[in-house]
Structure formats: C-alpha cells, structure tokens
C-alpha positions as CSV (number, residue, x, y, z in Angstrom):
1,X,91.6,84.8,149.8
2,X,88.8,86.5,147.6
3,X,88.1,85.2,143.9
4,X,89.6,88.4,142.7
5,X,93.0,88.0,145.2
6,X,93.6,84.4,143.6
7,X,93.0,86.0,140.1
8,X,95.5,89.1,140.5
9,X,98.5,87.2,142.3
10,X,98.4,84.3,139.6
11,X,98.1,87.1,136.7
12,X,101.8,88.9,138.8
13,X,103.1,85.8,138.9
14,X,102.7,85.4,135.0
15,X,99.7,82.8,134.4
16,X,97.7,84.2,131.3
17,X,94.1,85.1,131.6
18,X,91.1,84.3,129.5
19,X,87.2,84.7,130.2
20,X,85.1,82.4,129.1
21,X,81.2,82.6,129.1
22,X,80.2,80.3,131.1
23,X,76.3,78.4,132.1
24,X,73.4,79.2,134.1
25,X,74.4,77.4,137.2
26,X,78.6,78.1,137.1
27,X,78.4,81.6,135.5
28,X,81.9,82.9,133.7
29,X,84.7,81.4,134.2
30,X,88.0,83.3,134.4
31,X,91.1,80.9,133.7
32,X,94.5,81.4,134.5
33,X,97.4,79.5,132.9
34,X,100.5,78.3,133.5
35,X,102.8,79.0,130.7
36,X,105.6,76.8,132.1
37,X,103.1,73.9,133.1
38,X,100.1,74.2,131.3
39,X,98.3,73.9,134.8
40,X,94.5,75.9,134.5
41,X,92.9,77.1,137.3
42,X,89.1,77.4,136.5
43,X,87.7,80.4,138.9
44,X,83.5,81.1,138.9
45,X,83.8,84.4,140.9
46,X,80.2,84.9,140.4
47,X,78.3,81.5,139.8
48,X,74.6,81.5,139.4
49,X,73.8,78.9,142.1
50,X,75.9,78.4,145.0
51,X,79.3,79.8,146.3
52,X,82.2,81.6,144.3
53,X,84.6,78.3,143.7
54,X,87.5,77.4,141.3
55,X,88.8,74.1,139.7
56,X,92.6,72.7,139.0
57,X,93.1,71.1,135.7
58,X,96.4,69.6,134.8
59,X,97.7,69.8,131.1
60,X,95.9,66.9,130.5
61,X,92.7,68.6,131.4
62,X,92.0,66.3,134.6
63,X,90.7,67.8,137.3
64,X,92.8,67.7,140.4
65,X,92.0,67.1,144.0
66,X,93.4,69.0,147.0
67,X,96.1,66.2,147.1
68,X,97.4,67.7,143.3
69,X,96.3,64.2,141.7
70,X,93.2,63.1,139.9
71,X,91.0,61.0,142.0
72,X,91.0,57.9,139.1
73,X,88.9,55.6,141.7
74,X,86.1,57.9,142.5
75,X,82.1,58.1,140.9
76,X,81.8,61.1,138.9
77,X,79.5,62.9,141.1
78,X,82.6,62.3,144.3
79,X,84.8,63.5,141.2
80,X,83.1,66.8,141.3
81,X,83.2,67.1,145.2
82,X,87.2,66.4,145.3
83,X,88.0,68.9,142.6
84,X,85.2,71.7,143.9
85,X,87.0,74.3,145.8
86,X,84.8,77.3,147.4
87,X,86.2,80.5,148.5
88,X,86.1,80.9,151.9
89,X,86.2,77.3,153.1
C-alpha cells in the first residue's frame, strides 16, 4: 500500500486529517485520527532523507510497535527502529 492508499482508506473509514509541517529530515507529516480511539497514525509521504514511512501513536502519544504495544524495555534509538514503519517493506 502506497502513502496516499493508507491516507484515503483511513480518511473513508472516518479518522480525521491534519497536516502538519514537519523537519528537514521527516518532511510533513499527515496525521490521521481515530475519533473513537484517539489512535494517530503519523504518515511522512515525502521525507527529506530516506523512505516514505509512518508512526502509531496511542492516545497516550506512545509510539507503538508492530506488536500494537510500546516497547517500555528498549534504548531510544531501538525505540525508533520498532515504531519506524516504511512503505513498501
């Protein structure tokens, strides 16, 4: 699924949208909410360095890993490779 795929099927199934600028190495930032939840996903279609990715926060504003739960245990630099999801991958 393309940046733009993930952004249109969570916008018809409800999720708000809001654009945020964004820095020189992850670019804007569109983010989709949950209404019921308060679940964010974090999408950087167009980063300045590296892949297009996005990022799961829960209401809290944790990020999540790909097993839905914040990785509590890990260094913050493993914390940004759990909750670092490219496109494509």
């Amino acid at each position: 699924m393309s940046p733009e795929e993930l952004i249109s099927n969570l916008e018809k199934s409800g999720w708000t949208k809001t654009i945020e600028p964004g820095g020189k190495k992850s670019g804007p930032a569109t983010i989709l909410t949950d209404p019921n939840t308060g679940t964010k996903v974090r999408i950087h279609a167009t980063p300045g360095e590296g892949n297009p990715y996005f990022r799961v926060q829960n209401k809290g504003g944790n990020y999540l890993g790909d097993d839905g739960k914040f990785p509590s245990n890990a260094t913050k630099e493993e914390i940004g490779d759990l909750t670092h999801f490219e496109f494509g991958k």
